[in-house]
DRENFI-63910 format. One record per atom (N, C-alpha, C): x, y, z; residue in one letter. Coordinates in steps of 0.02 Angstrom, whole numbers, padded with zeros to 5 digits, always signed. Layout:
<nodes>
XYZA ...
</nodes>
This chain:
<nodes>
+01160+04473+02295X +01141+04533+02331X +01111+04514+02399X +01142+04552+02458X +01108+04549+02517X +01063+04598+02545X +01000+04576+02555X +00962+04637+02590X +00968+04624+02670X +00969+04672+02725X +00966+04678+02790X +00923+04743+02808X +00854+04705+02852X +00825+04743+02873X +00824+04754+02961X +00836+04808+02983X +00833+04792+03061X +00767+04821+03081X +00783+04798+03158X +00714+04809+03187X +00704+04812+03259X +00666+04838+03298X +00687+04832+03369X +00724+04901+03411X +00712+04949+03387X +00748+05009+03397X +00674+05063+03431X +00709+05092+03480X +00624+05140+03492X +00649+05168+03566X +00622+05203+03600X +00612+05255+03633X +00630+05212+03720X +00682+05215+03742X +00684+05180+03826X +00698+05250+03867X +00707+05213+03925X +00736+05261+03988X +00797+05220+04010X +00842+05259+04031X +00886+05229+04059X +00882+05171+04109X +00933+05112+04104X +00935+05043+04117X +00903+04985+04087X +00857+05040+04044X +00807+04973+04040X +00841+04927+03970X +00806+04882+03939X +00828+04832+03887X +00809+04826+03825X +00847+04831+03774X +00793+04820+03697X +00866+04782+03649X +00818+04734+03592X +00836+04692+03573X +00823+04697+03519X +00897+04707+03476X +00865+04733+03408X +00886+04665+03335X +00848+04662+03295X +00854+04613+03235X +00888+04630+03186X +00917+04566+03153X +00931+04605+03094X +00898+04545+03042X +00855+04558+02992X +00842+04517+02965X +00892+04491+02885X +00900+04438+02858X +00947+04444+02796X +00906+04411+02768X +00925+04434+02680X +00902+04371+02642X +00946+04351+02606X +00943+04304+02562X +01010+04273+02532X +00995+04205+02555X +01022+04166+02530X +01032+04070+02531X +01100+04049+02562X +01143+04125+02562X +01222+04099+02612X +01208+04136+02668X +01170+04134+02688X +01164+04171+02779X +01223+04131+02823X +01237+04063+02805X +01279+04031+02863X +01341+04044+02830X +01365+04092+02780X +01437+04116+02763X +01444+04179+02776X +01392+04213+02806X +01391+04300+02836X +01426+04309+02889X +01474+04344+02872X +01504+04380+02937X +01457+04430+02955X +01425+04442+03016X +01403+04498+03044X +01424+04557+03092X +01385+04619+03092X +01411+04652+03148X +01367+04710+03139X +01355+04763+03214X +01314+04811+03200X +01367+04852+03265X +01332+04899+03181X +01364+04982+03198X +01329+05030+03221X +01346+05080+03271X +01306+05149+03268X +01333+05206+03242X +01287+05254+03237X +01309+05345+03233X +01266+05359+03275X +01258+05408+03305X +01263+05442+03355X +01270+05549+03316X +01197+05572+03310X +01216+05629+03267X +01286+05676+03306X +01305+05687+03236X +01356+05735+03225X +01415+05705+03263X +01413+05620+03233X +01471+05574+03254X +01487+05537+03215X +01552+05522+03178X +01563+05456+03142X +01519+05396+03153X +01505+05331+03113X +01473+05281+03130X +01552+05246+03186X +01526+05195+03218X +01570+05153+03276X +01543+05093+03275X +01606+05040+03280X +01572+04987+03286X +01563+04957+03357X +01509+04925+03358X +01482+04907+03420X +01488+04821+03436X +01483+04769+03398X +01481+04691+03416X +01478+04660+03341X +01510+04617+03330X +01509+04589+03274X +01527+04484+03316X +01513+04455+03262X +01503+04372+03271X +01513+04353+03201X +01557+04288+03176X +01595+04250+03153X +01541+04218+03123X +01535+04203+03046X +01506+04157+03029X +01461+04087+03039X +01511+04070+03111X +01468+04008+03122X +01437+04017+03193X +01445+04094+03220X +01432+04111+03291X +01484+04091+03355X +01519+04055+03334X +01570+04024+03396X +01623+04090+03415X +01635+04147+03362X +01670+04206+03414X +01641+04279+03402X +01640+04328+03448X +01606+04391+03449X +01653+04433+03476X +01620+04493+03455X +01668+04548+03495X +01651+04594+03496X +01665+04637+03547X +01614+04705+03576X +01649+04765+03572X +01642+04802+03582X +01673+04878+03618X +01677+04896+03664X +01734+04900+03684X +01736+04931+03760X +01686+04952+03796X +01650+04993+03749X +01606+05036+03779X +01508+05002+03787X +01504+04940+03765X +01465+04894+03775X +01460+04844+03792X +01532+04811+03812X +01566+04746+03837X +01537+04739+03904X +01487+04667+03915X +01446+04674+03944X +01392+04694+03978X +01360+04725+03932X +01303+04765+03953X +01280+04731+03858X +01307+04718+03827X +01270+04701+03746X +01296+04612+03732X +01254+04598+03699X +01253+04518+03675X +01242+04524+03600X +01299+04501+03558X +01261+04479+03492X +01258+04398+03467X +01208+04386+03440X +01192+04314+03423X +01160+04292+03346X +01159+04243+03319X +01150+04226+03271X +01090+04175+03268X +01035+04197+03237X +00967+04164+03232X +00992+04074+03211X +00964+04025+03237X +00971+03950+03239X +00937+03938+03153X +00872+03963+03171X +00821+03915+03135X +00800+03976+03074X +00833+04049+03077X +00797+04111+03043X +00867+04140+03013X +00870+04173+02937X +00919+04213+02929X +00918+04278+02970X +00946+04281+03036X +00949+04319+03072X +01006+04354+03125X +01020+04412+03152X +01054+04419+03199X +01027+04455+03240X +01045+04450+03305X +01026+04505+03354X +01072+04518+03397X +01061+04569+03430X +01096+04619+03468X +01028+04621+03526X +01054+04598+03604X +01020+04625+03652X +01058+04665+03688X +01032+04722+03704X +01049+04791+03741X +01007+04800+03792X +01074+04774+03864X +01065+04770+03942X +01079+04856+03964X +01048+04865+04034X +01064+04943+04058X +01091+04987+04011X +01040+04999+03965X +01039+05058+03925X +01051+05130+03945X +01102+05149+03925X +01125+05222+03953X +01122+05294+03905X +01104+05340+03915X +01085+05415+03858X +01160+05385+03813X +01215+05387+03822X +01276+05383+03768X +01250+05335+03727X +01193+05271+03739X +01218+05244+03678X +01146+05270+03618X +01116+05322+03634X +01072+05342+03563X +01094+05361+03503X +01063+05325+03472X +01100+05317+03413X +01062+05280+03359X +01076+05278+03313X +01072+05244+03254X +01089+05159+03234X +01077+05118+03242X +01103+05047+03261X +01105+05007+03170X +01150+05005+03139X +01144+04962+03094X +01180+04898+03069X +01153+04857+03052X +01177+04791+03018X +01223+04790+02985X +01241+04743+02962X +01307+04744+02930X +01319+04662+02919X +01340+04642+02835X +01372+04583+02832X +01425+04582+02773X +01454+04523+02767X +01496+04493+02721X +01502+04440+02699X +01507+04423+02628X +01498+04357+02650X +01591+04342+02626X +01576+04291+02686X +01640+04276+02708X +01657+04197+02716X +01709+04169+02706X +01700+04080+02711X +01758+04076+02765X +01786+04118+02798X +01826+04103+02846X +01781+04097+02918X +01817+04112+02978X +01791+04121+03044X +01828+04177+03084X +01841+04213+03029X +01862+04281+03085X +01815+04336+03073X +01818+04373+03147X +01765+04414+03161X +01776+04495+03128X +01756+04532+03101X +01753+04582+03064X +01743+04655+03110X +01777+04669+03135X +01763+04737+03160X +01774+04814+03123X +01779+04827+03069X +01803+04876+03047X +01745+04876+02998X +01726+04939+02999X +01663+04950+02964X +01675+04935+02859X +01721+04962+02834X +01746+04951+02785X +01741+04881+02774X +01764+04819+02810X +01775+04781+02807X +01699+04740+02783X +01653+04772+02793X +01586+04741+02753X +01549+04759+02685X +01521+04709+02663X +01481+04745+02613X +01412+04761+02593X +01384+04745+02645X +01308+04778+02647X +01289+04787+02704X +01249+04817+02709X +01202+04872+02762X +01140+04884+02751X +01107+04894+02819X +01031+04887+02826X +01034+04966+02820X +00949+04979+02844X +00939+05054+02840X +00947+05098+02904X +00958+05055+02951X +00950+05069+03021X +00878+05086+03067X +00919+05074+03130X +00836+05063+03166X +00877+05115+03233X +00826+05178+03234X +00831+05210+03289X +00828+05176+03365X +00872+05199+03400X +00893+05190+03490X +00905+05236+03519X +00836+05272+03568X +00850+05326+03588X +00828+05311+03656X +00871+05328+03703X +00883+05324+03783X +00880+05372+03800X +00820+05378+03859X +00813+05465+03900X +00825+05442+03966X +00865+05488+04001X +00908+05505+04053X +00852+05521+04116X 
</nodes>
């Protein structure tokens, strides 16, 4: 069983920056595929950046592709997501997401995981 807790979610103004966690537990953290999703009320969830097991590939959404970074904790079962020029579209709901996985391909499809955090609010005022 995997638990994922995130963290790092809270109240900006537009442009500014926030950097959100995801914490895991488990003893195979270095076989987790990761990735974090939003919703956005009275919107399907979307995926936003996901990273490969060993961190060597990632991948974004159009709609965050450069302006977001995701990375994989060195020394901590961890992931993060930093969020550059924050804009009102992306408030939302931000959650974790893993698999455990023994390949190196990157997981973008929400289905495609099997556990989930509780989410950590991201709300951007205009």
């Amino acid at each position: 069983q995997v638990q994922l807790v995130e963290s790092g979610g809270g109240l900006v103004q537009t442009g500014d920056s926030l950097r959100l966690s995801c914490a895991a537990s488990g003893r195979l953290f270095s076989s987790y595929a990761m990735g974090w999703f939003r919703q956005a009320p009275g919107k399907g969830r979307e995926f936003v950046a996901a990273i490969n097991r060993s961190g060597g590939s990632t991948s974004y959404a159009d709609s965050v592709k450069g302006r977001f970074t995701i990375s994989r904790g060195t020394a901590k079962n961890a992931v993060y997501l930093r969020m550059n020029s924050l804009k009102p579209e992306d408030t939302a709901i931000y959650y974790c997401a893993a698999k455990v996985f023994y390949g190196q391909v990157v997981i973008t499809a929400a289905p495609g995981y099997d556990y989930w955090g509780q989410g950590t609010q991201v709300t951007v005022s205009s």
